[in-house]
Phi, psi and omega in degrees: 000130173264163176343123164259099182315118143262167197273069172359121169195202184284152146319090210225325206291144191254170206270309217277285176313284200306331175300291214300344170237042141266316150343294185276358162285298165316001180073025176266115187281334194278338171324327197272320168322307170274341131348298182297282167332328156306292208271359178327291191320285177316279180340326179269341199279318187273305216280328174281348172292337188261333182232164178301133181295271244294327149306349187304302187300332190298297209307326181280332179285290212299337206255308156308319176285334180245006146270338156310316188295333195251018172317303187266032154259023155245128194288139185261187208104329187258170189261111171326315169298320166304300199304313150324316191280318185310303169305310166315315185282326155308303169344297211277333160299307164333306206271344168309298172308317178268358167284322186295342189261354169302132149289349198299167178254119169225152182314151185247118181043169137197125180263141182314126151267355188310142148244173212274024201244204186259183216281004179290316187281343150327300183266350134301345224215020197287262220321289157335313161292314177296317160324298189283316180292320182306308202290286194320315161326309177301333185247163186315148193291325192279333172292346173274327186303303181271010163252351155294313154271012184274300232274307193288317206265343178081017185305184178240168182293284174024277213299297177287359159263354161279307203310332205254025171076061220183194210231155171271331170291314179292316172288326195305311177307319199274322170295304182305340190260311188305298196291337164297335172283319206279002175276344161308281191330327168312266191320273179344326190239009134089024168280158175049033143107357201261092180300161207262145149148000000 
């Protein structure tokens, strides 16, 4: 497994997260439950924009076993939810890599339409959501990957241009080019109102 870089940033983390992962350095296990319990939701939230629901829960297990394991490879200082989101788009990128070397025949695709916000604005935004998770689905991994942590996760480009390995100038292009495609893709398939042409 390689190395998980964390993502340099403010001090963003509350005195309650840092006991628990001074706690789990210390070798206490049960520390990590609640971390885990914070952050489930965001975790399953990016990994279904990136990957097939039928991968989600392993890739959210798989993202969870290894940030434990890599606990002290997080620095503090860094924002624990960043740092967490960064192992997960890695996760996934893995599994990515290892579907493609699969022969196997799989059922076709279907990405988390949920979103990471509650469940009223779920259930305002269903429609919409379901739109959107389709029109992402449509684009290229690295363009969901970075409009997922620009758009979803709110990162600032900094932040999502250390994550993808990339320039900062370079994420802002890649964003800009991603989001013109996926509002081609909108407009085409006539979501949120958008007419062809």
């Amino acid at each position: 497994m390689r190395k998980v870089e964390p993502v340099e940033g403010q001090d963003h983390g509350d005195d309650e997260e840092r006991d628990w992962i001074a706690r789990c350095r210390a070798g206490d296990r049960s520390a990590f439950r609640p971390l885990v319990s914070r952050y489930a939701r965001m975790v399953h939230g990016v990994i279904g924009r990136l990957a097939p629901r039928a991968d989600v829960d392993d890739l959210a297990q798989q993202t969870f076993l290894a940030a434990f394991e890599h606990l002290d490879q997080f620095r503090e200082g860094a924002r624990f939810s960043t740092w967490l989101c960064q192992i997960a788009v890695n996760k996934t990128r893995d599994e990515r890599r290892a579907a493609r070397r699969r022969p196997e025949l799989r059922e076709e695709d279907h990405y988390d339409t949920r979103s990471v916000e509650g469940p009223e604005d779920e259930a305002l935004g269903r429609e919409r959501g379901q739109g959107l998770a389709s029109a992402l689905a449509q684009l290229g991994a690295g363009d969901r990957e970075l409009l997922v942590l620009k758009y979803v996760m709110e990162e600032s480009f900094d932040t999502v241009a250390e994550m993808l390995g990339t320039s900062v100038g370079a994420a802002k292009v890649r964003a800009l080019r991603a989001r013109e495609r996926l509002r081609q893709i909108l407009n085409k398939s006539k979501a949120y109102g958008g007419r062809e042409g």
